[in-house]
N, C-alpha and C positions, 0 to 999 in steps of 0.2 A: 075187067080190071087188069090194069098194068102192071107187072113185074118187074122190078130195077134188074138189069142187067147183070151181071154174076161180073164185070170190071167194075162195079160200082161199088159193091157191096160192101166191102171192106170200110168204103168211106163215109156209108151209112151207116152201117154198126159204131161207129168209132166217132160220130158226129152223137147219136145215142145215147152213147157210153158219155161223152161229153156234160149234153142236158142233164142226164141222171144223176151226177155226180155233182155238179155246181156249192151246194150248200155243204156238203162233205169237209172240208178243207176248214169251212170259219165255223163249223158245229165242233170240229176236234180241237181247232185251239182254244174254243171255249170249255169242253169238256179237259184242256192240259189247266187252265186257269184252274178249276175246280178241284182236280189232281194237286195242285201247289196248295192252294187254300187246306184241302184234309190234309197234305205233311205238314202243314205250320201248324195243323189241331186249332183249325179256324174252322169248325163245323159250320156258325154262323155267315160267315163270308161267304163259304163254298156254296151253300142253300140262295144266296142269296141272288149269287153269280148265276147259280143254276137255271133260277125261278127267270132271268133277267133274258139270259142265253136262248130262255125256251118261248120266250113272247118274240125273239125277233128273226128264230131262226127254226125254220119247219122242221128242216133232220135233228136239231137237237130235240125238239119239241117232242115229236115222235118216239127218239130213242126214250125220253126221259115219262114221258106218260107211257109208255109199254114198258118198263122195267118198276113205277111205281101207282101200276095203273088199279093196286087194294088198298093204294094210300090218299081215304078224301079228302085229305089238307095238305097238298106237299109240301106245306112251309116246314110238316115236321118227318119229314122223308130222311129216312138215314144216307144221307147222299152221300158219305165217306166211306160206307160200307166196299171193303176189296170186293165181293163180288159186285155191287152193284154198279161201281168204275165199271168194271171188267165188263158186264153184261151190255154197260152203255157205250163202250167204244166200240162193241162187235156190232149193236144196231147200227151204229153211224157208220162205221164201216163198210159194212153190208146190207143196210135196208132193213127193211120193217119184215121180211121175212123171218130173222128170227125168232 
């Protein structure tokens, strides 16, 4: 087995870092839409958004069934909840590690 070079490296990690990250970006402005939707006390909206956000987008999808993965209807998911925000921007943020 072949080893990348130790001048390469860097551009490997960082090509990585790249792929890993791709769905990051359009999972958080849909997780900011949901954010707007609970300040307006649009519970319904934000569920709605949510439910919409996690059929076409794998990182939200993930954050959102691992922060409400005891709830088996998530139509009725307290998605407004400050910690459950909070808990979903740190998945998407950082990966399903949490």
């Amino acid at each position: 087995m072949k080893s990348v070079p130790l001048k390469f490296a860097p551009l490997f990690v960082l090509a990585l870092t790249g792929l890993a990250g791709c769905k990051k970006g359009p999972a958080l402005d849909e997780l900011k839409k949901v954010e707007d939707a609970c300040q307006a006390k649009d519970k319904d909206k934000a569920i709605d958004i949510a439910l919409k956000a996690a059929d076409s987008n794998s990182s939200f999808k993930k954050a959102f069934d691992g922060v409400f993965e005891s709830v088996s209807d998530k139509k009725t998911a307290n998605i407004c909840g400050g910690a459950s925000l909070t808990e979903m921007r740190m998945r998407i943020e950082n990966g399903p590690s949490i």
